[in-house]
C-alpha positions in Angstrom: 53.6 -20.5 60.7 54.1 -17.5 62.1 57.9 -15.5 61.7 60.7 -16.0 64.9 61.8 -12.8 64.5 60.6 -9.3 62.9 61.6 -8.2 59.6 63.8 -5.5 59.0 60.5 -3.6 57.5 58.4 -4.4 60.1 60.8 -3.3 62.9 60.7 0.0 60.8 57.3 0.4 60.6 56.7 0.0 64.3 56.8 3.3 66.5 59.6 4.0 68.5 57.8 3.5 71.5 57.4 -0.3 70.8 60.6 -0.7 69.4 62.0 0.0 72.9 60.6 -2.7 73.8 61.7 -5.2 71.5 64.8 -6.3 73.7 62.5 -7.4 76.4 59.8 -9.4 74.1 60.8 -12.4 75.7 59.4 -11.5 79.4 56.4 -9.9 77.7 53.5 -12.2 78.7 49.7 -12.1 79.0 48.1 -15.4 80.1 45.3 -17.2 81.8 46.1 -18.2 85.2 43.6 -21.0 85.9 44.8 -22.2 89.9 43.7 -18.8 90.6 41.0 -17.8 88.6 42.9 -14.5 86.8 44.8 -13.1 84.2 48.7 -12.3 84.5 50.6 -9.9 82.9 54.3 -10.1 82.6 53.8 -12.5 85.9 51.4 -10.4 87.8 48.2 -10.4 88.5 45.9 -8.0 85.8 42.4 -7.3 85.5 41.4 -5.0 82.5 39.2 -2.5 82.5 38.4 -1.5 78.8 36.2 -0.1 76.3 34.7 -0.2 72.6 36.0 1.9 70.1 35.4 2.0 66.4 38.4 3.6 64.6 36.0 3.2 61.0 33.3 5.4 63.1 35.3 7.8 63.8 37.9 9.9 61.7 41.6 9.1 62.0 42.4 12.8 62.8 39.9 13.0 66.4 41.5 9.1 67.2 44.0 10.9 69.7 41.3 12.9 71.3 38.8 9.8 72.0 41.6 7.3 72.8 43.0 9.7 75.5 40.3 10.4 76.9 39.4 7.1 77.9 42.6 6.5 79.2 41.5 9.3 81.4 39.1 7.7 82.5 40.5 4.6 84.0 40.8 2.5 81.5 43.8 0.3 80.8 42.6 -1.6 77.5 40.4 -1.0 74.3 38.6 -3.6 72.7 37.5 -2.8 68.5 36.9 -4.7 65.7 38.3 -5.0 62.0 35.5 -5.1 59.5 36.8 -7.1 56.4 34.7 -5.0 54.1 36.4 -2.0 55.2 39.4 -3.0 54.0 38.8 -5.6 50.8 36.1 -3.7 48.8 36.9 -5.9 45.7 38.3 -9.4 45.7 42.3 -8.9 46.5 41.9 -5.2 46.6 43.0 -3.7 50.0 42.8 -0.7 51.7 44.4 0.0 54.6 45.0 3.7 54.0 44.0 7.2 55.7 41.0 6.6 58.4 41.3 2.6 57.0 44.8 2.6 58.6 45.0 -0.2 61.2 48.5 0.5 61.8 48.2 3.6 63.1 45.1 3.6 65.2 47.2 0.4 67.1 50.0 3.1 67.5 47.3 6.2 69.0 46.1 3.3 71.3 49.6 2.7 72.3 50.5 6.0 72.5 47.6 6.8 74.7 49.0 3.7 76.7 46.2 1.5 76.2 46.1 -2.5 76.0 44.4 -3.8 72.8 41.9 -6.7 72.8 41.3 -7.6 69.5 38.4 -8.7 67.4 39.3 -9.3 63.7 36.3 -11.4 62.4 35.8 -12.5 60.0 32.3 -11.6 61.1 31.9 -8.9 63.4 28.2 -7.3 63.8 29.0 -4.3 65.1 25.5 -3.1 63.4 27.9 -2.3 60.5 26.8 -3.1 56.9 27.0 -7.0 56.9 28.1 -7.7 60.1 31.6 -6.5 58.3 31.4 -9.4 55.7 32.2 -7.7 52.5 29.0 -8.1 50.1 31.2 -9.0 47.0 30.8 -12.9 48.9 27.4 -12.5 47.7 28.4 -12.5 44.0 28.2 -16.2 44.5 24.4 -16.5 45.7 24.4 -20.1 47.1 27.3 -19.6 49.3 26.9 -20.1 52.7 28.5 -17.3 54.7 29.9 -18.2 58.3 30.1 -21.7 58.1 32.6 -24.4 56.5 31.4 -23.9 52.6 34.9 -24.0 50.5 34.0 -20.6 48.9 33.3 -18.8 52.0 36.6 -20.0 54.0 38.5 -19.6 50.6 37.9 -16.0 51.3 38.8 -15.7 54.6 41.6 -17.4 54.6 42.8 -14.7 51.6 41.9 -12.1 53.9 43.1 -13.3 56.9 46.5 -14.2 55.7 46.9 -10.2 54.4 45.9 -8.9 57.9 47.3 -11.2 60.6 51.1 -10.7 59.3 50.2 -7.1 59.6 49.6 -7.3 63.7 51.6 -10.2 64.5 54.4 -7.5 65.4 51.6 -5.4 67.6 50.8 -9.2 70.1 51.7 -8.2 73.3 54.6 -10.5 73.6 56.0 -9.5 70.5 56.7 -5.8 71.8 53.1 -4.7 70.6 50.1 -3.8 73.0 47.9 -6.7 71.7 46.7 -8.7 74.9 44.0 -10.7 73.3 42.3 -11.9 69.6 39.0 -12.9 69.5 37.7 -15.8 66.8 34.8 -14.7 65.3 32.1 -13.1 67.2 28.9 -14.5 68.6 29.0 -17.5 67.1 26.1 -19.1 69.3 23.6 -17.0 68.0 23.9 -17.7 64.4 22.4 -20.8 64.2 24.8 -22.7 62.0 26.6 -24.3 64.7 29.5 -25.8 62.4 32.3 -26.4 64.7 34.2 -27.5 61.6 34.5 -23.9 60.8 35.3 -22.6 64.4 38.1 -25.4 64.5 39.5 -24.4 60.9 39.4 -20.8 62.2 41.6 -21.3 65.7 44.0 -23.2 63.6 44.1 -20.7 60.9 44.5 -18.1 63.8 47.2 -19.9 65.5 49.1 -20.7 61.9 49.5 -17.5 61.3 50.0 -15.4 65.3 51.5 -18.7 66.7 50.5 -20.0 70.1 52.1 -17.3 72.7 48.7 -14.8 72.2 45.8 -15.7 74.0 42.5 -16.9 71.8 39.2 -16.1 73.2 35.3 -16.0 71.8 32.6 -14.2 73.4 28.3 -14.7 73.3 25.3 -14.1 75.0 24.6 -16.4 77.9 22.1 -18.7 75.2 25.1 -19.0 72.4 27.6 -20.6 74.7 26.6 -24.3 73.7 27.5 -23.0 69.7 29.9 -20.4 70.0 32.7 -21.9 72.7 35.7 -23.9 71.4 37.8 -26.3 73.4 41.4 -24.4 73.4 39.9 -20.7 73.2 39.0 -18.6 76.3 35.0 -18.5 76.8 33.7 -15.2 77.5 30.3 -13.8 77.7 28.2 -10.5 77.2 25.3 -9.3 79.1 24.2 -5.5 80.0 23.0 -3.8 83.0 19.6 -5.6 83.3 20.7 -9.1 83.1 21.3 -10.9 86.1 24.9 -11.2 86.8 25.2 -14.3 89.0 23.0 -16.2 87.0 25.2 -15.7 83.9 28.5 -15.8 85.0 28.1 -19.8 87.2 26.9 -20.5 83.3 29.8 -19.4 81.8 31.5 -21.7 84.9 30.2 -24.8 82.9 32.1 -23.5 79.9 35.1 -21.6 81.5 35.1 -23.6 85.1 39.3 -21.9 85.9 39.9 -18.3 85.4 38.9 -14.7 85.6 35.1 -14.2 84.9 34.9 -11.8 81.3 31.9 -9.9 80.3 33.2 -9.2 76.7 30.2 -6.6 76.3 28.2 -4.6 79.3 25.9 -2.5 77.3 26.5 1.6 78.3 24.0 2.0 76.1 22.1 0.5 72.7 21.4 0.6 69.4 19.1 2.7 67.7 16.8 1.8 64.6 14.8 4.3 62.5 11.1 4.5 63.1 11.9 3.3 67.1 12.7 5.6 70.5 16.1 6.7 70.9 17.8 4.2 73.1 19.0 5.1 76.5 20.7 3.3 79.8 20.8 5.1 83.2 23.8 6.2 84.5 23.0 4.4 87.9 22.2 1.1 86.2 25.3 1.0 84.4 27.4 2.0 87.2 26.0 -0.5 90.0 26.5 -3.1 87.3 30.3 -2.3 86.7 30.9 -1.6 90.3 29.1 -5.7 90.9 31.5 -6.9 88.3 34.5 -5.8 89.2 33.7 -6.9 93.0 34.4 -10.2 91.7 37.4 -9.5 89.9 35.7 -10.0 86.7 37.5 -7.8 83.6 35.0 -6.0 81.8 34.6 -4.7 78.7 32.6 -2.0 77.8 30.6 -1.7 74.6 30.2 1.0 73.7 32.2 3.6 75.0 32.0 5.7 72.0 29.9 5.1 69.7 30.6 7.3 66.6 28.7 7.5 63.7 28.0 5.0 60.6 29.2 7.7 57.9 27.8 7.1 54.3 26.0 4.1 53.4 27.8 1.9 56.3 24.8 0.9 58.9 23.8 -2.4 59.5 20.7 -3.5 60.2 18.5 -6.3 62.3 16.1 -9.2 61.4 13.6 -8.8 64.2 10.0 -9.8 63.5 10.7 -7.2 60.4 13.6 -5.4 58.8 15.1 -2.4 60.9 17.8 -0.4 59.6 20.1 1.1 62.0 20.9 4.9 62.4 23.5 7.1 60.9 24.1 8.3 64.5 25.9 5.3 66.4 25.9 7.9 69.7 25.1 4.8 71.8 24.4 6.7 75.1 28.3 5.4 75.6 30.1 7.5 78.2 31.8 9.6 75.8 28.8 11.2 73.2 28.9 10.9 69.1 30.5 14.1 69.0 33.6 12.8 71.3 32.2 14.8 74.9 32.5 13.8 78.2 29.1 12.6 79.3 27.8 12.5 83.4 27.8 8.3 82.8 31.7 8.8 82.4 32.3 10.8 85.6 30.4 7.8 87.4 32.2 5.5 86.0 35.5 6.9 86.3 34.5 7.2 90.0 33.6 3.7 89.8 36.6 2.4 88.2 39.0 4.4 90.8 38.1 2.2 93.7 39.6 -0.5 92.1 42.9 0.9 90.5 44.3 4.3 89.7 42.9 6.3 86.9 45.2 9.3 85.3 45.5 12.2 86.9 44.9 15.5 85.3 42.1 17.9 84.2 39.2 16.9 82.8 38.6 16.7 79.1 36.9 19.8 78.0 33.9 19.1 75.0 35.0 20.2 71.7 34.0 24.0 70.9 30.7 23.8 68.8 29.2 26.8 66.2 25.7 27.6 65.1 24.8 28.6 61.7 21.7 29.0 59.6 18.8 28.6 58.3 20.3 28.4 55.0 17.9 28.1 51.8 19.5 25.4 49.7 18.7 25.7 45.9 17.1 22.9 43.1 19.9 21.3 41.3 17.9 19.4 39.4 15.6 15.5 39.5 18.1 12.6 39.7 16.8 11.5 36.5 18.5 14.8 34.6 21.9 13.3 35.9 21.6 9.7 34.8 24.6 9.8 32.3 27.1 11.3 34.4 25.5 8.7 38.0 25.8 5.7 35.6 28.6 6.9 32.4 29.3 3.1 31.7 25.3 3.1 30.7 22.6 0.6 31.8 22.8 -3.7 32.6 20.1 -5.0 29.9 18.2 -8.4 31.3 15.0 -9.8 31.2 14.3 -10.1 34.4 15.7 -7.5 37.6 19.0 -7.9 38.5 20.4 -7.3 42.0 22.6 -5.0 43.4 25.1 -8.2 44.1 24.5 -9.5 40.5 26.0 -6.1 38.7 28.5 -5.7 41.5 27.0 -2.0 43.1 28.1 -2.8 46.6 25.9 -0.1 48.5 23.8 3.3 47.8 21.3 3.3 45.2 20.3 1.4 41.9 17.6 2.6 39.0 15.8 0.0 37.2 13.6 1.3 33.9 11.0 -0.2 32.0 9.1 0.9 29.4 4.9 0.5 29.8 3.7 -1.9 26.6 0.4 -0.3 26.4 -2.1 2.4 28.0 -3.4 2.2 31.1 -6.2 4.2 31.4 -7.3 3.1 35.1 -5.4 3.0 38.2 -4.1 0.2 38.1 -2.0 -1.6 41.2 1.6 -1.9 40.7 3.8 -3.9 43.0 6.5 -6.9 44.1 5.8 -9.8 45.2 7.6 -12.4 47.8 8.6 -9.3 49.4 10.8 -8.5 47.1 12.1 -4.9 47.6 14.9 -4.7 49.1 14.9 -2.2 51.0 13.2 0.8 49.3 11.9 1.4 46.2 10.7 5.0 44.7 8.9 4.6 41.7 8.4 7.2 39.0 6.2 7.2 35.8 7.6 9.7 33.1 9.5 11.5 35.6 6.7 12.0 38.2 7.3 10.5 41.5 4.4 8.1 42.5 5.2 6.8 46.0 7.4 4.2 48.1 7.2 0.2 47.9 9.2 -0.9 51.0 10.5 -4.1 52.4 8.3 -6.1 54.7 5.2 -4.0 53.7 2.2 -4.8 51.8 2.4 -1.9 49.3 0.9 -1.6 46.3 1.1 1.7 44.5 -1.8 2.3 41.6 -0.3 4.0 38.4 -1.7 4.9 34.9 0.5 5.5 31.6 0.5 5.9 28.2 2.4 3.3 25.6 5.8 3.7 25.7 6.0 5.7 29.1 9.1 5.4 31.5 8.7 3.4 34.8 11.5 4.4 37.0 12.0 2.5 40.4 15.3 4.0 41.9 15.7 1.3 44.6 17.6 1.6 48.3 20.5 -0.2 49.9 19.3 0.4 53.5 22.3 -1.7 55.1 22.9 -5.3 55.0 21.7 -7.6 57.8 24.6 -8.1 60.5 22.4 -9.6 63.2 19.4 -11.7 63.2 19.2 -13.8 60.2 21.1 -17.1 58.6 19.9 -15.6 55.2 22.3 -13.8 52.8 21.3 -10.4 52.2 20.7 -9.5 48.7 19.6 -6.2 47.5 17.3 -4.5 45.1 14.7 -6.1 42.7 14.5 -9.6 43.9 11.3 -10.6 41.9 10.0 -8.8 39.0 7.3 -6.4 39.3 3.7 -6.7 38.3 1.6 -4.3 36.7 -1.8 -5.4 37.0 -1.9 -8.8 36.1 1.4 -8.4 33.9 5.0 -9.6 35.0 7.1 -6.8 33.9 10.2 -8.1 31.8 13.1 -6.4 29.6 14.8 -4.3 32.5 17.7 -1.7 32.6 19.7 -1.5 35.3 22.1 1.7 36.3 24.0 1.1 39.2 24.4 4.8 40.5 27.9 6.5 41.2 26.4 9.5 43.6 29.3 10.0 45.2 31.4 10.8 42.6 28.9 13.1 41.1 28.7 15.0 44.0 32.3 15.0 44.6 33.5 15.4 41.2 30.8 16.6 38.4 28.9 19.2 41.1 31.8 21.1 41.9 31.5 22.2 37.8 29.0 25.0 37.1 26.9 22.4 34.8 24.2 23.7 32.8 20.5 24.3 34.1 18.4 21.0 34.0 14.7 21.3 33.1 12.3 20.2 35.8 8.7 20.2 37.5 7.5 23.4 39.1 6.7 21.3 42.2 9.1 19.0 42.2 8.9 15.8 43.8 10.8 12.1 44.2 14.9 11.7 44.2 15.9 15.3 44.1 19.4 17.1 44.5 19.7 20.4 46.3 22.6 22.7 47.1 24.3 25.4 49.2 27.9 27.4 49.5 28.3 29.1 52.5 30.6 30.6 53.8 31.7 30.5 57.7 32.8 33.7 59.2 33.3 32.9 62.6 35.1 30.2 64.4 34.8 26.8 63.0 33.3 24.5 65.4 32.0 20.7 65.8 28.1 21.0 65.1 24.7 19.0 63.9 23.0 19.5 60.7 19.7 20.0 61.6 16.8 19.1 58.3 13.0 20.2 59.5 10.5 19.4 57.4 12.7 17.0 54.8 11.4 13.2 54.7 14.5 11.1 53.5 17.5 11.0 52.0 21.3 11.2 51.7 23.9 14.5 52.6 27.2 15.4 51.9 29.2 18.1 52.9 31.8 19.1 50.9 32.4 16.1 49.3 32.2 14.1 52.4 29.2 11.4 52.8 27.5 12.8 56.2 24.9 9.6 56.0 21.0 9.4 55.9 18.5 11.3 57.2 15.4 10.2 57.7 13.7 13.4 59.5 9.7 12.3 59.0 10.8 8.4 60.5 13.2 9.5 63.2 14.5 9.1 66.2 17.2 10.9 64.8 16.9 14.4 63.8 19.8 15.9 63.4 24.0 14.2 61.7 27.4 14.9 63.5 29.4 17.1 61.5 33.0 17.0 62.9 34.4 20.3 62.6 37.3 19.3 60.4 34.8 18.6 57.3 33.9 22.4 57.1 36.4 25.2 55.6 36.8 28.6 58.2 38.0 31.8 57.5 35.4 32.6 54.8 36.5 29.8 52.5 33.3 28.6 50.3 31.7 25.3 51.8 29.3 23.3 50.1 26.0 21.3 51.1 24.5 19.0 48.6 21.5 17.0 49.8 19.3 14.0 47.7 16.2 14.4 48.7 14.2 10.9 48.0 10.4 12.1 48.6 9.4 15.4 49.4 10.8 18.7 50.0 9.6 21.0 52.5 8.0 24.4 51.3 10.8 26.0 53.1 13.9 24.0 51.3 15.9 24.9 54.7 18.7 23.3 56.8 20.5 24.3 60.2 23.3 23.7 61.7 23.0 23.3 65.7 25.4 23.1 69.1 23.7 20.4 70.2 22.4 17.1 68.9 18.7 15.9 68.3 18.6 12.2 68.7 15.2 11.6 69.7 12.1 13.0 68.0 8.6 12.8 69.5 7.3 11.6 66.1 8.5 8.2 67.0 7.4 7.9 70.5 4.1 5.1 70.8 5.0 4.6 66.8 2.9 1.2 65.4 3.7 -0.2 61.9 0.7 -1.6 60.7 0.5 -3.4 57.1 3.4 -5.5 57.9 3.8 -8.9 55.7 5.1 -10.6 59.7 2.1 -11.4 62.2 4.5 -11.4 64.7 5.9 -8.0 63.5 7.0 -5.8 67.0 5.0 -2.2 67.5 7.7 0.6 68.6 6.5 0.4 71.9 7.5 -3.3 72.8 10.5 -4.4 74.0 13.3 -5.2 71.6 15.4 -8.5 72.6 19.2 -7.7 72.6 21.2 -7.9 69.5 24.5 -9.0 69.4 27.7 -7.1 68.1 
């Protein structure tokens, strides 16, 4: 059950603000007040008006400047969510340190005097890499994620008893600026529909917070019947273009006494590589708040700023075909990637200060931003030169491929090797069947890069070799499903390959540290690496540069580069994908570069093919939608019902 009183080392650890408010805990309330369909804080009458921040998109040392600036803009709450794999990585390992430090980012919020509605999991979408399950579940591959199977609720319940004593001091009525919690998220539109697991979560929830803070869950207007629990709040989400009346006298049938909630209006959306960069106008989005708040509905808004999926953290959706989401999570929210004040949040600040007051003050200027380039990187050498020092513990032996899940390599990259048992003379087709790349595989013969076998394609690639020649396939983690599928997940090899008519066996697997090469062995002056005059397939390149001038935020423009993976100075930037788009260009936050002439370094895997002009820039403004991508079909897809780029996409959940 949850503690009567603080510890001595909580009541420590929580900021003096707070602890002022200890004394007075006990007239601290937030609670539903059905006669008159609204919320009441400390006794009076509250409607919040809040929006979605992601402290793991965003570093902890520009929190501050996005969490005050949406106070600025009217709002009196946040709403984020807690992605388990953020902070478990391994089984009983946890991590709640530097930009992973909850703690703090509850403290900026309450500095910035913001309310905190809650969203802890265990699953949370978010279009983060597995929906914020952590992929280490998958180690056991018949488990059944998200529903009542021993092993998976096993694991929350280890989770969930680390992190809930951490914010039981931060619930509102405690002294802390937590209003609300929600259990789980979107429920309804898993499919599972195992109330068992819902009920064991409230109680688990209630165990551990006790029964003061308010319990809520929110879906989309067709997952109420799955996702709403007697004894939890019932909210909904729905964005501009839905119809507003029609949704909210559903959610009467579920929720018939209090305030109206839409836990999500959509500023913006999502974008996927290979569609249009998604927009929402600013006159859709404002008549649409404006509507709700008419009615005394408290809205959330999702997202207000978006961020960016650093490193190898996207998600991706199951829609008619597998679509991995950006590196840029810019959302068209009110406040842009790179933390600026956009037009949509002057309308809606307008909006918002007809129904209560908004901060006074001037307005947030947009963070100084610098120019720089072209800059010629330089060959470091083929991946393949750098195999001992990606993998040093050396390579899996198995008959047949092994997943990523199988030789525990959470995310990035994987190389599987084989060795050709005779000549083949003839091109002969090489490929996966049962769609069984997951997600991208680049396959080399002796060193020489042949082409791409990719997930929900028809691919076949035709190779020749000699006896005894190397068949490399360096295979892609392009982010775990967190929306649209009951299915676990699993990457890499999922069926062997065939050759012909031959069912390639004896594999090695190296699961690939790149990272810490890049981080630790690059930074050494290692020795020259042979390689191809033209060279082609997974390739590292590098730049130093120096910075002269002002340092400044700015976006790392690659024309002419196809795919691939960036880091600057040590820091995982994300994925480019410049030849499938939308996005063009990655948000490099100022802090990540070194001023006053001090040495910074660029290092760049290039998976395909490298421009003739090996060339990168760095801009003052973003490029998030690229007319390559406009009217973009996919043909050759394994899914008849497989959607072109220019159709409608339904809505995904967070």
């Amino acid at each position: 059950m949850a503690p009567k009183k603080l510890s001595c080392l909580r009541s420590l650890l929580l900021p003096l603000s707070l602890t002022l408010l200890l004394p007075q805990a006990d007239t601290r309330s937030f609670i539903v007040d059905r006669d008159h369909d609204r919320f009441l804080l400390d006794g009076a009458p509250f409607r919040y008006v809040s929006g979605s921040l992601h402290y793991f998109r965003v570093p902890r040392v520009l929190w501050a400047d996005r969490l005050l600036k949406m106070r600025w803009s009217g709002l009196n709450a946040i709403q984020f969510y807690v992605p388990w794999n953020y902070h478990e990585p391994q089984p009983g390992v946890y991590n709640f340190n530097g930009s992973r430090d909850l703690i703090a980012f509850l403290n900026e919020a309450a500095l910035a005097n913001l309310l905190v509605i809650l969203r802890p999991g265990p699953y949370i979408c978010a279009e983060w890499e597995m929906g914020g399950l952590p992929s280490w579940l998958l180690r056991k591959p018949e488990i059944h994620l998200r529903t009542s199977d021993p092993d998976f609720l096993a694991a929350v319940d280890s989770w969930f008893k680390v992190l809930l004593p951490k914010i039981y001091p931060w619930l509102y009525h405690n002294g802390g600026n937590i209003i609300s919690i929600q259990v789980e998220n979107e429920y309804g539109s898993y499919g599972a529909c195992d109330f068992s697991y819902m009920r064991h979560l409230a109680g688990l929830f209630r165990a551990l917070l006790g029964e003061k803070i308010l319990l809520f869950t929110t879906d989309g207007p067709e997952g109420l019947k799955c996702g709403s629990l007697q004894g939890l709040y019932t909210t909904v989400d729905f964005g501009p273009a839905d119809n507003m009346t029609k949704i909210f006298t559903l959610l009467r049938k579920y929720e018939p006494h209090g305030p109206l909630v839409n836990s999500e209006y959509y500023t913006g959306w999502l974008d996927y590589w290979g569609q249009n960069h998604s927009t929402r106008s600013v006159s859709a989005v404002t008549k649409g708040l404006e509507n709700m708040l008419k009615l005394g509905a408290s809205v959330n808004m999702y997202m207000f700023h978006g961020g960016t999926n650093f490193g190898y953290w996207n998600g991706a959706d199951k829609k008619g075909r597998f679509l991995s989401i950006t590196t840029s999570y810019d959302y068209d929210a009110p406040i842009s990637e790179a933390g600026d004040p956009t037009p949509k949040l002057f309308a809606l600040r307008d909006v918002i200060s007809k129904f209560q007051e908004v901060p006074l003050g001037p307005v947030p200027p947009p963070s100084p931003k610098m120019m720089l380039g072209p800059l010629t990187l330089h060959l470091v050498g083929h991946l393949l030169a750098f195999l001992d020092l990606l993998c040093p513990g050396g390579p899996i032996h198995s008959i047949l491929p092994m997943t990523f899940e199988a030789v525990k390599q959470d995310r990035g990259f994987m190389l599987y090797r084989n060795y050709m048992t005779h000549t083949i003379f003839e091109p002969t087709p090489f490929w996966v069947p049962n769609n069984g790349v997951h997600d991208r595989a680049y396959v080399m013969v002796d060193g020489v890069f042949q082409g791409v076998l990719e997930r929900n394609m028809r691919d076949k690639l035709l190779l020749t070799g000699k006896v005894g020649s190397k068949l490399d396939i360096l295979v892609e983690n392009m982010g775990r499903l967190s929306f649209g599928s009951n299915s676990s997940d699993f990457k890499g090899l999922l069926e062997p390959p065939i050759l012909g008519q031959t069912i390639l066996t004896q594999w090695m697997m190296f699961p690939l540290k790149i990272d810490n090469l890049v981080k630790w062995w690059f930074p050494l002056q290692l020795p020259k690496w042979p390689y191809p005059q033209a060279p082609s397939g997974p390739t590292f390149y590098s730049k130093t540069f120096p910075i002269l001038g002002s340092v400044g935020d700015t976006f790392l423009h690659l024309p002419g580069w196809t795919k691939g993976q960036i880091w600057i100075n040590g820091f995982n930037l994300g994925r480019y994908w410049t030849k499938q788009g939308p996005q063009q260009t990655l948000y490099v936050p100022r802090f990540l570069l070194f001023p006053r002439g001090a040495l910074n370094k660029i290092t760049l895997l290039e998976l395909e093919n490298v421009p003739p002009q090996p060339q990168v820039q760095f801009l003052d403004k973003p490029i998030l939608n690229s007319t390559s991508t406009l009217h973009r079909t996919h043909t050759n897809s394994l899914s008849a019902d497989t959607l072109s780029a220019s159709e409608p996409m339904e809505l995904s959940g967070h």
